[in-house]
Structures are given as structure tokens and as C-alpha cells.
N, C-alpha and C positions, 0 to 999 in steps of 0.2 A: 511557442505554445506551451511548453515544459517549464514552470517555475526553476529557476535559477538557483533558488535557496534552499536547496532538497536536493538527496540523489536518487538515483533508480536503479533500478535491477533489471535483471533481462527477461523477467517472469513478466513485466509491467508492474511493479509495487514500487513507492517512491516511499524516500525516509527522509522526518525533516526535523532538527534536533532543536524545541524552544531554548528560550532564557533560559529555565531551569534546568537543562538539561535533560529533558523527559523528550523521547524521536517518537513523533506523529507518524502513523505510516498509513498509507492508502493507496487505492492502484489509480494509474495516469489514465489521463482519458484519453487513447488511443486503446486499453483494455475495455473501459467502460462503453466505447465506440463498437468494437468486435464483441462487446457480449450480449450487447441491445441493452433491450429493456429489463431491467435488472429488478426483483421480484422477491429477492431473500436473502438475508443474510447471516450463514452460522460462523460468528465470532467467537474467540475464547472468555472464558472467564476470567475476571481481573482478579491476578493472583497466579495466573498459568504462565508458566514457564517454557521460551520458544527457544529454537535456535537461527541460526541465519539461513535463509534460503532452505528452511524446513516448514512442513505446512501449516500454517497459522491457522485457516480454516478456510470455507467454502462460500463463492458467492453462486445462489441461482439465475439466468435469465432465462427470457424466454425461448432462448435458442437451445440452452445449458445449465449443466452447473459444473463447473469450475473450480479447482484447489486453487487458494490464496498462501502465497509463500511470504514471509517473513525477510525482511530485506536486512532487518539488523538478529539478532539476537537479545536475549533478555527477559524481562517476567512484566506483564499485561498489568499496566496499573488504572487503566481506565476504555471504556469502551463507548465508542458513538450512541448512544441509545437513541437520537434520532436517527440515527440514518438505519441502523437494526428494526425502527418502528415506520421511517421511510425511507425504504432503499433507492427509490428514484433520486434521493440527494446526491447520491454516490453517480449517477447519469448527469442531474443536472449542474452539480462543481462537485468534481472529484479532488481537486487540489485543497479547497477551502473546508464548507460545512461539509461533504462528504467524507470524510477522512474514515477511516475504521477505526482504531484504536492507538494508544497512548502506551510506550512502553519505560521502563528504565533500565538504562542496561551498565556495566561496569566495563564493557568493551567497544562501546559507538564508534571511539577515534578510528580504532582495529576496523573495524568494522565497513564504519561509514566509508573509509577509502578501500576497498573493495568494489566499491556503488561504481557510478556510470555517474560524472557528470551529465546537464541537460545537454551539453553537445557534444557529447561522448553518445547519450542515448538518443538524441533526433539523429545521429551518425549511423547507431545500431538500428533503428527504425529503417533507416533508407535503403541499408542491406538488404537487411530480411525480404523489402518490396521488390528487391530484384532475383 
């Protein structure tokens, strides 16, 4: 269920490093599952400077709203503006067109191994449900 080619956090945020070296990051749909119907999204502005596992920003549903954690570190070079203008993107593929934003970081390697592989994280998922 968890893309292979990405890691995760234990917040539910996945980080996925292109060609270029620019990590995609967004939350997995077991987040987007437990938050419903999802209704807003306050993203940083590109140019804003995050750290790992510090709060990047807020998604609302209609259950909640929610802080979104930062799964790598780095500074916000680009932002989903469809899914900020349609947040149900983020419900209906959170892996693909949902993604939130686009960062670049000088520490990903550091970083990214920190993460949860996918079966490290469907591992942590199973936990928690007991």
C-alpha cells in the first residue's frame, strides 16, 4: 500500500528524493484515511526554511485540524498549488498528485535514513493498531 520509493515518518509524512535531488514530501494515506475529508491546506511559503520533524504546517478536515511535520529538513522550493486550491487531491492520491510540497535540502542522505522504510512503516502501522 506504501510506495517503496519514499520514506516515512511516524507523524505519517512520506519523503521521496527526485532525479534532481529536490524530496517531495506528503502524508500517506493511512493519515489522509484518519483525517477524512480533507478541506484546507496551510503550506509554507517557498523560500521558508523547515527542520526535520518540525512543523511544516497545518492540514484541516472535517474531523480536524492537524500540524503537518516535516519529514526531512531544508528550505520550501515549491508548493502543490493544486492540491492548496484542491485539498481532496491529498484524499484521493496522496502518494502521486497530492503531494504538499517540494524541498531542497544539504542533509537528505542524514536525513532520509532517519525515515521508516515502507516495511519498517506498515511494521510501525501494525503496532500502533494493537
Amino acid at each position: 500500500m506504501n510506495p517503496s520509493d519514499r520514506k516515512y515518518s511516524k507523524e505519517h509524512e512520506w519523503a521521496k528524493v527526485e532525479d534532481d535531488g529536490r524530496i517531495v514530501v506528503g502524508i500517506t494515506h493511512f493519515a489522509q484515511d484518519q483525517l477524512g475529508d480533507i478541506v484546507f491546506l496551510d503550506l509554507p511559503a517557498p523560500g521558508t526554511r523547515v527542520e526535520q520533524h518540525k512543523k511544516l504546517g497545518e492540514v484541516e478536515s472535517v474531523k480536524a485540524v492537524s500540524d503537518l511535520f516535516s519529514p526531512v529538513g531544508g528550505e520550501v522550493v515549491e508548493v502543490n498549488q493544486s492540491a492548496v486550491d484542491n485539498p481532496e487531491l491529498v484524499n484521493n492520491d496522496p502518494f502521486e498528485a497530492g503531494w504538499l510540497v517540494k524541498m531542497s535540502s544539504s542533509n537528505s542522505d542524514k536525513e532520509m535514513g532517519n525515515l521508516l522504510t515502507s516495511e519498517e512503516y506498515e511494521a510501525f502501522l501494525e503496532s500502533e493498531a494493537h
